[in-house]
N, CA, C and O atoms as a Tinker XYZ file with bonds, in Angstrom:
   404  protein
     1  N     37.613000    3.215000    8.825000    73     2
     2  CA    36.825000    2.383000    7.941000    64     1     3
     3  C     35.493000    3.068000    7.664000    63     2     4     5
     4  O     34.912000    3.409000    8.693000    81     3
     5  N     34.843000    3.362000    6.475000    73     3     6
     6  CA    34.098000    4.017000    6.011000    64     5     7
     7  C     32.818000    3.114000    5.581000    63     6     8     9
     8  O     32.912000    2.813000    4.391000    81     7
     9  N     31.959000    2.731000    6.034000    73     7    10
    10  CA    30.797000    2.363000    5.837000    64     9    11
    11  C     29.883000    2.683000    5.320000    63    10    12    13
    12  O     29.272000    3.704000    5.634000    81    11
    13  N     29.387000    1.553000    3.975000    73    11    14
    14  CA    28.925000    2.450000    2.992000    64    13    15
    15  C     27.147000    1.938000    2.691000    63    14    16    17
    16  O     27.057000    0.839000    2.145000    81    15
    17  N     26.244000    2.416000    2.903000    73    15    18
    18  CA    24.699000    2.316000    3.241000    64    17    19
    19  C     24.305000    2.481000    1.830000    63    18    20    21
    20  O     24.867000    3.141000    0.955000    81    19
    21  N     22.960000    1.576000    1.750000    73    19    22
    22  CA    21.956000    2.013000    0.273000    64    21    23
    23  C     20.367000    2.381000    0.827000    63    22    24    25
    24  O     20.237000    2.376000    2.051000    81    23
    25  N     19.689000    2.560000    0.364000    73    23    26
    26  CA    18.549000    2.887000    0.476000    64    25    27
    27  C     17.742000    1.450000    0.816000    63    26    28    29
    28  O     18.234000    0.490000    0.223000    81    27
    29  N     16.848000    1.210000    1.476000    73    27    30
    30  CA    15.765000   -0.166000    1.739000    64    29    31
    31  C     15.055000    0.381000    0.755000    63    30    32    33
    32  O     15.027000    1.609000    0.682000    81    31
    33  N     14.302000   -0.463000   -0.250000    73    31    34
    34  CA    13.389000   -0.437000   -0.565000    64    33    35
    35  C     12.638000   -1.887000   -0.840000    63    34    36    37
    36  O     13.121000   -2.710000   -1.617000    81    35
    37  N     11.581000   -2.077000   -0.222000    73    35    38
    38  CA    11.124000   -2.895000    0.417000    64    37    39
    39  C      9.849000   -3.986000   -1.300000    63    38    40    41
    40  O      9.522000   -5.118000   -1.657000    81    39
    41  N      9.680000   -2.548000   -1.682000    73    39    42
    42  CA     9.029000   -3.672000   -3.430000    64    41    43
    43  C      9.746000   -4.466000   -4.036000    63    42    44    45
    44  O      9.416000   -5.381000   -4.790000    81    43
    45  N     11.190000   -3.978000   -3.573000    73    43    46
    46  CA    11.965000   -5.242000   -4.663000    64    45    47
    47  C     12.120000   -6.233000   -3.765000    63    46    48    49
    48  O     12.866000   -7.141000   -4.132000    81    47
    49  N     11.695000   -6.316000   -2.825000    73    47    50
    50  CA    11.506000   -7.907000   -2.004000    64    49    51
    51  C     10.125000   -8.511000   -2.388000    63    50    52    53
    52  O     10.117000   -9.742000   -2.408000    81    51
    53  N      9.109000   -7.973000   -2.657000    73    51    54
    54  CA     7.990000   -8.068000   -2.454000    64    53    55
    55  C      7.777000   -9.263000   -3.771000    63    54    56    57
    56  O      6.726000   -9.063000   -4.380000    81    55
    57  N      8.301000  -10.023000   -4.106000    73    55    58
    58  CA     8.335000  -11.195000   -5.296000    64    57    59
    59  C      6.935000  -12.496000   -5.271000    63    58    60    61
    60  O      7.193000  -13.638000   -5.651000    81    59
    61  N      5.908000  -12.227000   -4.919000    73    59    62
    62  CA     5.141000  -13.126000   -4.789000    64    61    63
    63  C      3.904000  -12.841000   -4.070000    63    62    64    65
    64  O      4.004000  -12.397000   -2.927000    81    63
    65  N      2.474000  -13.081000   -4.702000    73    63    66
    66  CA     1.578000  -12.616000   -3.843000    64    65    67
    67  C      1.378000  -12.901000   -2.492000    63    66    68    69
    68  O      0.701000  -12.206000   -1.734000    81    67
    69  N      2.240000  -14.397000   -2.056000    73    67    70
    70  CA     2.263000  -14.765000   -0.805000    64    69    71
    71  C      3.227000  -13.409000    0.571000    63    70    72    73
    72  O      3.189000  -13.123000    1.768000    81    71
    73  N      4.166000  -12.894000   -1.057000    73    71    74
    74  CA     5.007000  -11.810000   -0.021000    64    73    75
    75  C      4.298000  -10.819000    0.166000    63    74    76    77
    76  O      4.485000  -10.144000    1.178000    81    75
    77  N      3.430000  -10.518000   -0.642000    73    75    78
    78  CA     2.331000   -9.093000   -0.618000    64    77    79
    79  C      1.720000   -9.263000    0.139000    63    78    80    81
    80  O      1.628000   -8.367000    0.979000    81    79
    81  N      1.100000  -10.234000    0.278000    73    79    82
    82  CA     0.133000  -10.110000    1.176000    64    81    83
    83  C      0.281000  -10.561000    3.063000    63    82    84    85
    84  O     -0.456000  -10.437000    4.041000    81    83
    85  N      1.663000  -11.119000    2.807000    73    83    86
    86  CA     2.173000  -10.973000    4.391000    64    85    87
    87  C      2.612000   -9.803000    4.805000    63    86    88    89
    88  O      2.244000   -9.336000    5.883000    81    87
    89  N      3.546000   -9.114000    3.910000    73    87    90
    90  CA     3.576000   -7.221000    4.042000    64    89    91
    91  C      2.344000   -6.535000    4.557000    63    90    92    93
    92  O      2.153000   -5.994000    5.646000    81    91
    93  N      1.451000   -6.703000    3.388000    73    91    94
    94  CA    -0.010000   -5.655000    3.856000    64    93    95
    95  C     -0.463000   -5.793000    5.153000    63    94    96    97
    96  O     -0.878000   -4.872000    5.857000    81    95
    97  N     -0.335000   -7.517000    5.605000    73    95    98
    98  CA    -0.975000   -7.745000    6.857000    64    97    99
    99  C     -0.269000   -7.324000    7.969000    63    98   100   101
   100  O     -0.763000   -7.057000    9.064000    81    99
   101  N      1.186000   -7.258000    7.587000    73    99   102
   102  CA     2.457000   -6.633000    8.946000    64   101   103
   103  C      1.603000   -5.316000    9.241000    63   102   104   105
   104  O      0.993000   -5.111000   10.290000    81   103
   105  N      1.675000   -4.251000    7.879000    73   103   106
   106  CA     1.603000   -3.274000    8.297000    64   105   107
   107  C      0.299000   -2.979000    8.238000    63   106   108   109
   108  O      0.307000   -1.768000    8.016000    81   107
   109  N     -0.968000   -3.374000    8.307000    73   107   110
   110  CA    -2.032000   -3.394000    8.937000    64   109   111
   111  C     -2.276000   -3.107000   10.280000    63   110   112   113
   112  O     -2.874000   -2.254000   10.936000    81   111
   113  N     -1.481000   -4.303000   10.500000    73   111   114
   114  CA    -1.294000   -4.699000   12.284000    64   113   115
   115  C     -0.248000   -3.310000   12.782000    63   114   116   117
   116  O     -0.672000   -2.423000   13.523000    81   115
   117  N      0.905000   -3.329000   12.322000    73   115   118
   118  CA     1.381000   -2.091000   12.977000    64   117   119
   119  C      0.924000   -0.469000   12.571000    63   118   120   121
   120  O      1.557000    0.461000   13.071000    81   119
   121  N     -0.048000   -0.248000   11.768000    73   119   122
   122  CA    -0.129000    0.859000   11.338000    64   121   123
   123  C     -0.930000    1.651000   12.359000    63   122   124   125
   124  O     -1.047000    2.873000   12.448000    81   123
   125  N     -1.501000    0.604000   13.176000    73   123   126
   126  CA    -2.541000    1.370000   14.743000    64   125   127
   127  C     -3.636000    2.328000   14.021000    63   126   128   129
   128  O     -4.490000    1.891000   13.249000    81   127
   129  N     -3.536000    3.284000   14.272000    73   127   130
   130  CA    -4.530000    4.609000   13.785000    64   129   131
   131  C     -3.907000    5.140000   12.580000    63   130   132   133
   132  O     -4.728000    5.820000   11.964000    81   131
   133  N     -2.796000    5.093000   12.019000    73   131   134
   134  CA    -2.162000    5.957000   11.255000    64   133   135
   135  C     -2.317000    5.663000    9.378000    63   134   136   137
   136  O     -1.445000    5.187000    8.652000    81   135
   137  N     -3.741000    6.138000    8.965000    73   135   138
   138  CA    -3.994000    5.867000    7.462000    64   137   139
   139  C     -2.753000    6.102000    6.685000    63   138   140   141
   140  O     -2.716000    5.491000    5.617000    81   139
   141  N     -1.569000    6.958000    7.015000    73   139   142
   142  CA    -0.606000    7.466000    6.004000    64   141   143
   143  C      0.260000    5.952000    6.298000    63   142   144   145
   144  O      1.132000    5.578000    5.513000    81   143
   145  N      0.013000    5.432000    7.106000    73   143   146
   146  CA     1.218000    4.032000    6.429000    64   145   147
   147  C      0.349000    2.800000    6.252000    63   146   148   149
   148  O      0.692000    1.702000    6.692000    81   147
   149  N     -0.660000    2.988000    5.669000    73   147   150
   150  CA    -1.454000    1.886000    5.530000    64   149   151
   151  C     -1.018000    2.411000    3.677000    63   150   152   153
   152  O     -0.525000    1.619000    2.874000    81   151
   153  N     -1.341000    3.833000    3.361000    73   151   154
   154  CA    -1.180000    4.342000    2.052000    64   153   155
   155  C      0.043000    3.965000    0.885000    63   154   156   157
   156  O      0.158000    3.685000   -0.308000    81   155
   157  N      1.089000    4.223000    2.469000    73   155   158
   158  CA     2.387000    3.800000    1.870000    64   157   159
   159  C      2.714000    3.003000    2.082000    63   158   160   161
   160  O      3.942000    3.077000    2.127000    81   159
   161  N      2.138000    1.439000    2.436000    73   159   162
   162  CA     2.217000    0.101000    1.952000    64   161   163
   163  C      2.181000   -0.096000    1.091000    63   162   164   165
   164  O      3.053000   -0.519000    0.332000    81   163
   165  N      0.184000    0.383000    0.783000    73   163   166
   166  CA    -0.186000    0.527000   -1.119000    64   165   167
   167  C      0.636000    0.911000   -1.901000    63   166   168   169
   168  O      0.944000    0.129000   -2.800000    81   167
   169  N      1.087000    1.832000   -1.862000    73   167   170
   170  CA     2.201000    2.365000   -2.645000    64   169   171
   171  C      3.491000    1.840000   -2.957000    63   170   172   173
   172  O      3.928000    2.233000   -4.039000    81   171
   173  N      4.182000    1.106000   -2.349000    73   171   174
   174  CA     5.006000    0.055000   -2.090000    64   173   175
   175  C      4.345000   -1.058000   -2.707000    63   174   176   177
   176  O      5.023000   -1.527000   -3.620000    81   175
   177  N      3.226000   -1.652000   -2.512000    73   175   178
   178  CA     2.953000   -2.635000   -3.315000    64   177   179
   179  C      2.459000   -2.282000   -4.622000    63   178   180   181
   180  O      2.382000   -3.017000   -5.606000    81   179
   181  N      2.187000   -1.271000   -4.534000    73   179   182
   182  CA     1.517000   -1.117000   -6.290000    64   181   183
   183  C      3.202000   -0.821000   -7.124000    63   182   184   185
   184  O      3.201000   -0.994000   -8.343000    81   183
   185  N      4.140000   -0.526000   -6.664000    73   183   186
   186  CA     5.615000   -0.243000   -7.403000    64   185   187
   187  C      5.868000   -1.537000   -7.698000    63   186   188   189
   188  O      6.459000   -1.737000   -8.759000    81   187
   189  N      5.508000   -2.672000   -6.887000    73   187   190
   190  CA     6.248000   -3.795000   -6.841000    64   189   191
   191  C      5.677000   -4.326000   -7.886000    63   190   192   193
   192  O      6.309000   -4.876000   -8.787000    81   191
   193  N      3.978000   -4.159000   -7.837000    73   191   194
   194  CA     3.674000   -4.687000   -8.904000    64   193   195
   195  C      3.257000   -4.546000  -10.266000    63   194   196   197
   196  O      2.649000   -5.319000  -11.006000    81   195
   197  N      3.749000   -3.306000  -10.454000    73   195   198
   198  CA     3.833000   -2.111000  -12.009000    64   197   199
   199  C      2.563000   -1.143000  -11.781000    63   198   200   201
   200  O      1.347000   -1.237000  -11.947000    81   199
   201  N      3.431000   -0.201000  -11.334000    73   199   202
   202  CA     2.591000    1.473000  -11.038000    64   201   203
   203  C      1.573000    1.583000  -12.486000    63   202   204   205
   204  O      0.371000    1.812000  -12.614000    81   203
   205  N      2.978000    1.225000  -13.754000    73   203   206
   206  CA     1.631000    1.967000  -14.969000    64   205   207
   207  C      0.537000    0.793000  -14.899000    63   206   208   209
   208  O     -0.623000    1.155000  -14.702000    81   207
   209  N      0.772000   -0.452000  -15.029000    73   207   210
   210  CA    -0.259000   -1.276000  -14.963000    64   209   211
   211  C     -1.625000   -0.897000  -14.327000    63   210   212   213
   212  O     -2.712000   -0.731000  -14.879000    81   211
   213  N     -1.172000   -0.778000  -12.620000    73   211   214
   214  CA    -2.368000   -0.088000  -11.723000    64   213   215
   215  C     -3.204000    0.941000  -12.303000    63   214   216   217
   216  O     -4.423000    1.052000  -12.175000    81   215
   217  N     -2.350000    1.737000  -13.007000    73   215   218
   218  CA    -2.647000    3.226000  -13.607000    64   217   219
   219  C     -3.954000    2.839000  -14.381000    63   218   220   221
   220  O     -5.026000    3.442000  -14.419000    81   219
   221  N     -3.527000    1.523000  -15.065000    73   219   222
   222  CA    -3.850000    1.550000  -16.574000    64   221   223
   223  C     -5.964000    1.048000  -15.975000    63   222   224   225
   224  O     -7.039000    1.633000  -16.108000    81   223
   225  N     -5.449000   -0.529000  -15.236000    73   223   226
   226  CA    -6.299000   -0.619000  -14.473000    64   225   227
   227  C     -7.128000   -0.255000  -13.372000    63   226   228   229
   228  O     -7.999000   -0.971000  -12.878000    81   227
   229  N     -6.739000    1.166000  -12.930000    73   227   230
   230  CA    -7.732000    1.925000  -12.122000    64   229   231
   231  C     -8.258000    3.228000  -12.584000    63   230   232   233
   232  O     -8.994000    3.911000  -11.871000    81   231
   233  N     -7.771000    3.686000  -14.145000    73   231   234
   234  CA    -8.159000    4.433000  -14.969000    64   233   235
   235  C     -7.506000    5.829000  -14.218000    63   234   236   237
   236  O     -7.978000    6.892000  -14.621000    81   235
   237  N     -6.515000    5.895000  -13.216000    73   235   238
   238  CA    -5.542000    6.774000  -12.742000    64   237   239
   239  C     -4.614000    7.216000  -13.346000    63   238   240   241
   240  O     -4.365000    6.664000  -14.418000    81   239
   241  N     -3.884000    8.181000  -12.983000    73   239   242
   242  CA    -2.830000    8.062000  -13.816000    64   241   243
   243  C     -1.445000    7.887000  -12.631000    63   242   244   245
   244  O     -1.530000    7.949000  -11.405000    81   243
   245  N     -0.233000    7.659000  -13.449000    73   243   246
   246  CA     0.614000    7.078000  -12.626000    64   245   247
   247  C      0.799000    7.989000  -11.457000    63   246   248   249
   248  O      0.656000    7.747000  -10.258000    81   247
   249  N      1.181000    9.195000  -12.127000    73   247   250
   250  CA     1.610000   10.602000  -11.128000    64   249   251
   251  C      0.378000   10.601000   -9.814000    63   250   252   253
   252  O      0.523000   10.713000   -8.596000    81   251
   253  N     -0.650000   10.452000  -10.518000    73   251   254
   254  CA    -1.900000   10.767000   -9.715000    64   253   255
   255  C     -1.701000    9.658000   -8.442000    63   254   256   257
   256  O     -1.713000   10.033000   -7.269000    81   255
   257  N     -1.560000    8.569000   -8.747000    73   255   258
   258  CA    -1.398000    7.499000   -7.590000    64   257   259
   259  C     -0.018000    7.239000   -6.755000    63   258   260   261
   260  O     -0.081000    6.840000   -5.592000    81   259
   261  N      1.443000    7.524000   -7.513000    73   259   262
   262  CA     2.232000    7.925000   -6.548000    64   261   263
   263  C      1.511000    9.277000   -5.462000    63   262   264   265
   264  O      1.537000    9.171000   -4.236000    81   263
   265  N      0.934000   10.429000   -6.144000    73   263   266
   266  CA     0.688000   11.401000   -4.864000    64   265   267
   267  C     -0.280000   10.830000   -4.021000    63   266   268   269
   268  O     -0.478000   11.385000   -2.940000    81   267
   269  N     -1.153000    9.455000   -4.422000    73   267   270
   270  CA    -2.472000    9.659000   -3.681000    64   269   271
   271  C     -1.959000    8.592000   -2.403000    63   270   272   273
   272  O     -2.477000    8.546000   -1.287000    81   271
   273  N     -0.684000    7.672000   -2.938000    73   271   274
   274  CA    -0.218000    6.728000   -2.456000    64   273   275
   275  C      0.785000    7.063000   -0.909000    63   274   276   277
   276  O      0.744000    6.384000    0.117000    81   275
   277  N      1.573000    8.206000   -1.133000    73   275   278
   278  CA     2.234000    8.706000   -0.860000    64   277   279
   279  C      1.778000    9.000000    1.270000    63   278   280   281
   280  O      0.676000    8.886000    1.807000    81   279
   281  N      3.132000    9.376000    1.922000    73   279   282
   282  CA     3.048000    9.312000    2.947000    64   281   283
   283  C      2.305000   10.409000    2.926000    63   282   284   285
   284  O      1.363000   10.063000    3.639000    81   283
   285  N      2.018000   11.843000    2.487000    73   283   286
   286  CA     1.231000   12.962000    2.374000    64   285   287
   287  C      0.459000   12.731000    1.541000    63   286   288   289
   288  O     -0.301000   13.691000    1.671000    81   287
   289  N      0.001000   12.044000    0.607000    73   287   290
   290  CA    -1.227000   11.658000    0.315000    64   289   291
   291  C     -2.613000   11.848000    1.087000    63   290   292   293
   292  O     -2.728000   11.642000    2.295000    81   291
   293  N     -3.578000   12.235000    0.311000    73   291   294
   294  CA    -5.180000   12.161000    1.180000    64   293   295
   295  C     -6.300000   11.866000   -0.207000    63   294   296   297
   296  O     -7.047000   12.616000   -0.836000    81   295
   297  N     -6.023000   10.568000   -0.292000    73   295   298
   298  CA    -7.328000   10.004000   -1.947000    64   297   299
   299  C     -8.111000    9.560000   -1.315000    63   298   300   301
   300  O     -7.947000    8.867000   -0.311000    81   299
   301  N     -9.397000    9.995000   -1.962000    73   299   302
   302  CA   -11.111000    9.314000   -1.605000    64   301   303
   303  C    -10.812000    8.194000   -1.302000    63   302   304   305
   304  O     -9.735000    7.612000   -1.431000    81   303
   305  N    -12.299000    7.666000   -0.653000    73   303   306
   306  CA   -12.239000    6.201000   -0.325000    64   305   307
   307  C    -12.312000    5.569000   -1.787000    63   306   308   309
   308  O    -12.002000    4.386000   -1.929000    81   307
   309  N    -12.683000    6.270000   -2.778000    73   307   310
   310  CA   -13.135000    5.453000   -3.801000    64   309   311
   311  C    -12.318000    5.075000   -4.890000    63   310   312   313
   312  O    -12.565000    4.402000   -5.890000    81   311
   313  N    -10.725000    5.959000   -4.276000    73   311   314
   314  CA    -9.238000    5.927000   -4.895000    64   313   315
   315  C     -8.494000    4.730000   -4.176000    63   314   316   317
   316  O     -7.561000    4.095000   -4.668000    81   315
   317  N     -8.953000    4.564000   -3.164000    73   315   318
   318  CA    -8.511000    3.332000   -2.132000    64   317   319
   319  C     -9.161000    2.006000   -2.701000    63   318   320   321
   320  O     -8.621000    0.971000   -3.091000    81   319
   321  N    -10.239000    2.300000   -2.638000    73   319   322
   322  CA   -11.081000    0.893000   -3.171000    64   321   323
   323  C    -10.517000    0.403000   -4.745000    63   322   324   325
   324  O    -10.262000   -0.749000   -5.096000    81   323
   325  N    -10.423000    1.540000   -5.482000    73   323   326
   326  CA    -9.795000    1.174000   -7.177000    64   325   327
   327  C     -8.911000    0.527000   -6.886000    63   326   328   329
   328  O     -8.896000   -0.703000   -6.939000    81   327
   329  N     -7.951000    1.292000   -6.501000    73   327   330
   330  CA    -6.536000    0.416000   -6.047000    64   329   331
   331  C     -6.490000   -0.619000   -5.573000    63   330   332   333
   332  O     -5.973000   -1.550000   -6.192000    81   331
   333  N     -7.052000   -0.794000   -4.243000    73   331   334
   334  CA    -7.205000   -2.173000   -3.687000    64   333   335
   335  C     -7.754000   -3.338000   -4.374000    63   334   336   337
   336  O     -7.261000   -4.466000   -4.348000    81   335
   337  N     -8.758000   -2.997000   -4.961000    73   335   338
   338  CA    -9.420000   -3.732000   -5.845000    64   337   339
   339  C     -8.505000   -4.406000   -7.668000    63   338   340   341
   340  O     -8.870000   -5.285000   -8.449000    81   339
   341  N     -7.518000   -3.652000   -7.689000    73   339   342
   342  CA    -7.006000   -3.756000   -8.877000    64   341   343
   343  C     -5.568000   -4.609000   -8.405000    63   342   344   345
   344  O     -5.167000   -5.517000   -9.132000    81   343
   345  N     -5.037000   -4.349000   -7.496000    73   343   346
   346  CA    -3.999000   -5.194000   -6.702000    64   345   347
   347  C     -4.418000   -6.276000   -6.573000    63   346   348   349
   348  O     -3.522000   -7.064000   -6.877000    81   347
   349  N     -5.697000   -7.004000   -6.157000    73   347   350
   350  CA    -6.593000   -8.055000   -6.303000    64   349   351
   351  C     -6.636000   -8.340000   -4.504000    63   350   352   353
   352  O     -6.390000   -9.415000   -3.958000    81   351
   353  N     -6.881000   -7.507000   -4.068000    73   351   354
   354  CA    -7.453000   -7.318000   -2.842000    64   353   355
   355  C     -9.067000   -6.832000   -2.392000    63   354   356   357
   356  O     -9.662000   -6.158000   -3.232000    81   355
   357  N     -9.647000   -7.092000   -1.350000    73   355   358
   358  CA   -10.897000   -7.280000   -1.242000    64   357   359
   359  C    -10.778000   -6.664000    0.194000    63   358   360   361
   360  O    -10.155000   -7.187000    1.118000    81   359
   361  N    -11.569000   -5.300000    0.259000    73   359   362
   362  CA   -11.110000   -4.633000    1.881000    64   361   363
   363  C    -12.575000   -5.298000    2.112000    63   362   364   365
   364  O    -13.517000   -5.640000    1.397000    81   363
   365  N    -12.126000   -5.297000    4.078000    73   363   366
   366  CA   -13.732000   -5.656000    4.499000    64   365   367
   367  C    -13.472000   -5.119000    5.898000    63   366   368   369
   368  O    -12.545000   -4.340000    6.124000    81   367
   369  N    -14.198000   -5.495000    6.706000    73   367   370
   370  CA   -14.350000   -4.833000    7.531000    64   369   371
   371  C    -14.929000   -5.711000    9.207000    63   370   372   373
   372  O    -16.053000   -6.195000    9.072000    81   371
   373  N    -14.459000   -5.877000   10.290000    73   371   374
   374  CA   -14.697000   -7.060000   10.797000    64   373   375
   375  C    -14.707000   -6.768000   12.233000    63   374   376   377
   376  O    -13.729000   -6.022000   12.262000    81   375
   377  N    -15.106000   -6.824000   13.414000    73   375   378
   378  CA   -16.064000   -6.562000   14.602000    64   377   379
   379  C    -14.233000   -6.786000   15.276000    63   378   380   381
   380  O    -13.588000   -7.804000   15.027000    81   379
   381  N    -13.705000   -5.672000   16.081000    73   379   382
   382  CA   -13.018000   -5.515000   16.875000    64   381   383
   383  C    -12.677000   -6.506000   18.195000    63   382   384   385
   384  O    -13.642000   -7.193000   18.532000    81   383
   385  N    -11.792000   -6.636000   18.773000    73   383   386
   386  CA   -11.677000   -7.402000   19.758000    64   385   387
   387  C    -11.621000   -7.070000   21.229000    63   386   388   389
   388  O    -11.666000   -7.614000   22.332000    81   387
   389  N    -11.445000   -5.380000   20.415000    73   387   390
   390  CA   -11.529000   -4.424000   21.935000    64   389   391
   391  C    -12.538000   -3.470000   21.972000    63   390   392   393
   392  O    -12.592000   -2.674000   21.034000    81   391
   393  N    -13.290000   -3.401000   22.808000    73   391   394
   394  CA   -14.579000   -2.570000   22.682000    64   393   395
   395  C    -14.193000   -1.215000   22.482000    63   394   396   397
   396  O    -13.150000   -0.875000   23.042000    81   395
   397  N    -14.966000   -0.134000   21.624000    73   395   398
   398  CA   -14.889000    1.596000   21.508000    64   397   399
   399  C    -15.327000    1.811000   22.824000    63   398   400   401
   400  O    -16.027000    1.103000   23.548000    81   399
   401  N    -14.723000    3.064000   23.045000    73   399   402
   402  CA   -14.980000    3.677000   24.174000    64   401   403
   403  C    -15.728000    5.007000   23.739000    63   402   404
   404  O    -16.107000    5.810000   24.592000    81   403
């Protein structure tokens, strides 16, 4: 018996800002230290919710934000903030629960 697999792709679930924004927060929480899957959340959510759109509204271009989005991706903070900001997200920033060492 031959078992036959497709690809996950996780934007075409993503149907509702209530689903977006429980995604972003999963992988927030699991992303630990690792900026490249915080990127490729964004990226995942900006597909879900029309790449050219984002494009159009972060004055990017599409190509430019799949690479910046991307698991090898490395975009300014100020490519992060467009984006985030155009998804209709608001980054902030908020006092830890575990002290720096």
């Amino acid at each position: 018996m031959t078992i036959t697999t497709t690809n996950w792709d996780s934007a075409e679930y993503l149907k509702t800002d209530e689903d977006i924004q429980l995604y972003l927060d999963a992988c927030l929480e699991e992303a630990n230290d690792d900026p490249s899957f915080i990127l490729h959340a964004l990226g995942i959510i900006a597909r879900a919710k029309n790449m050219s759109q984002l494009a159009r509204d972060t004055g990017l271009t599409r190509e430019g934000l799949y690479k910046a989005l991307s698991s090898d991706g490395n975009p300014s903070f100020s490519t992060v903030a467009k984006v985030t900001q155009a998804l209709g997200f608001r980054l902030t920033v908020e006092q830890s629960s575990t002290p720096a060492h």
